[in-house]
N, C-alpha and C positions, 0 to 999 in steps of 0.2 A: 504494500500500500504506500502509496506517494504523497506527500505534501499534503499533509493534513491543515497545516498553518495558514497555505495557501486557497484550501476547498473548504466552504463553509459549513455545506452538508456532510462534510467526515471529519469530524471533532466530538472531542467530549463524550458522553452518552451513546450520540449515534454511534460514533466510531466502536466503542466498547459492545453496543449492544450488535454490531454488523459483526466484530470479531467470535463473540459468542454465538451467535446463529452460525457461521461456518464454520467453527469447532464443534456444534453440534453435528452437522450436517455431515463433515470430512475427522472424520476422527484421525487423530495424530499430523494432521494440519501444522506446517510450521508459516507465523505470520512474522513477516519481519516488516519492519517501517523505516521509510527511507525521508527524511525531515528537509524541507528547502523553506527560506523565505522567515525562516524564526528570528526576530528581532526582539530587541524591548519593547515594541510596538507594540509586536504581534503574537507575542507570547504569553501568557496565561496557566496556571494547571490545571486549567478547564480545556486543553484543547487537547489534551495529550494524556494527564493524569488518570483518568477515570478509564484508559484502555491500556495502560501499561503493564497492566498484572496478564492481560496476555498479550504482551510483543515478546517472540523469542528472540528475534534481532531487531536491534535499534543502530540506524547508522546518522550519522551527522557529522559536520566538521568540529574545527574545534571552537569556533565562537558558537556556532549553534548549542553545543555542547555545553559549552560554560554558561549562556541562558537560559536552557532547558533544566540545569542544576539549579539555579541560580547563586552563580559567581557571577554574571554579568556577561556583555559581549566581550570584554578586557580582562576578566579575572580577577577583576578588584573590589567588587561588589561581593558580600555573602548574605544572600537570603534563604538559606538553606543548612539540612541537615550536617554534619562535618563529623559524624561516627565511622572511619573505614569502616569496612566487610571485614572482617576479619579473613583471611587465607584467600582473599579473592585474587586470584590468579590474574597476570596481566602478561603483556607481552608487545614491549613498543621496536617497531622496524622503521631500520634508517632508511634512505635509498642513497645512492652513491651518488652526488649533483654531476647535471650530464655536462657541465663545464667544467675546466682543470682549472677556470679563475673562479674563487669563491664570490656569493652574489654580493652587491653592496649595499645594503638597507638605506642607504642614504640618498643611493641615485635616484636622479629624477628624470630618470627616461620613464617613458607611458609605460612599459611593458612591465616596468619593476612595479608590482601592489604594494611590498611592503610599508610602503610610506604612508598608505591608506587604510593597511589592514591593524588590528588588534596586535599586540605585540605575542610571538610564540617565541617560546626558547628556541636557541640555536637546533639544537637537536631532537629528537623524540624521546632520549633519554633524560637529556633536564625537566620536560615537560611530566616527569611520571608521578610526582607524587600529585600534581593536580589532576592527570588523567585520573589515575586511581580512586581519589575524592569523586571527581566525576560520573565516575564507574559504580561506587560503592553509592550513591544517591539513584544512581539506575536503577541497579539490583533492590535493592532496597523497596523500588517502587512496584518489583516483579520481574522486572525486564533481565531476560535470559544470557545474553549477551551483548555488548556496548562497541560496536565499532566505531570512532572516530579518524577523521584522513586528516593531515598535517600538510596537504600539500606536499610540495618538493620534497617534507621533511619525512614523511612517510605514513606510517600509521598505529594505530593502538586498537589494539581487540580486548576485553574482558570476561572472563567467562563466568556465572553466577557460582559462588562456592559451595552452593548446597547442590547435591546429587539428584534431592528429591524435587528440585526446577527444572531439573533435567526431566524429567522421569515423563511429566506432563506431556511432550510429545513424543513418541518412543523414535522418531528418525533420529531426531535432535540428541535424545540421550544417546543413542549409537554412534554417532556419528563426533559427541563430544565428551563422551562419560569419561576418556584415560586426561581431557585436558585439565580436568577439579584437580583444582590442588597443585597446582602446576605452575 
């Protein structure tokens, strides 16, 4: 399911009550949710909240990410839980930059965003203990596993620490039951 943030009729309620009608209907159903368009605007726990106990996958970037927590689109804002998961496994991936010259956050050529975007650590390993915060506010809400993309810098997956979130779709437990704990 796509952009709920962006569709007025798939939020909230509806969204949650559609998710359950086809877990009725397709047993062992995996629903993942793919988020665009979430700002401070436009975000709410009313758009998203009330269906997260069933998204096995959650993907977003990482401002989206830090809104939907609420740390904000920057990460400096806390309006939210801040209890890790306990043993919630992560796992952040760099990519190698396709240039030998490293980018310059300063430049002011068009093609460079960062001068526009929210600040990220240089790499996807600085960034972990705020993924993880991130992650452990997902899980927390249901949500089975947390994907967030970094851009150039790569990405971050999390996987929910309990076996028995797994269990709930039986593909999903097969397919990620050796990553618990991991």
């Amino acid at each position: 399911i796509g952009y709920p943030h962006l569709l007025q009729r798939l939020r909230g309620a509806e969204l949650s009550s559609l998710l359950a009608s086809l877990a009725d209907q397709q047993d062992g159903a995996l629903f993942s949710v793919d988020v665009n368009g979430v700002s401070p605007h436009t975000h709410s726990d009313g758009v998203l909240g009330p269906a997260l106990w069933a998204v096995d996958l959650l993907h977003a970037n990482l401002e989206e990410a830090r809104i939907m927590a609420g740390l904000g689109w920057d990460g400096a804002a806390d309006y939210g839980d801040d209890e890790p998961v306990p043993g919630a496994p992560a796992v952040a991936v760099n990519r190698t930059p396709t240039s030998s010259q490293p980018r310059d956050p300063t430049s002011s050529q068009p093609h460079d965003a960062a001068a526009v975007q929210p600040p990220v650590p240089p790499d996807a390993e600085g960034a972990l203990p705020e993924l993880r915060r991130i992650a452990g506010r997902m899980h927390r809400r249901g949500v089975a596993i947390v994907a967030v993309t970094l851009g150039s810098r790569g990405a971050f997956a999390s996987v929910h620490p309990e076996q028995a979130r797994l269990q709930r779709v039986t593909q999903l437990h097969r397919a990620t039951a050796g990553w618990c704990g991991t």
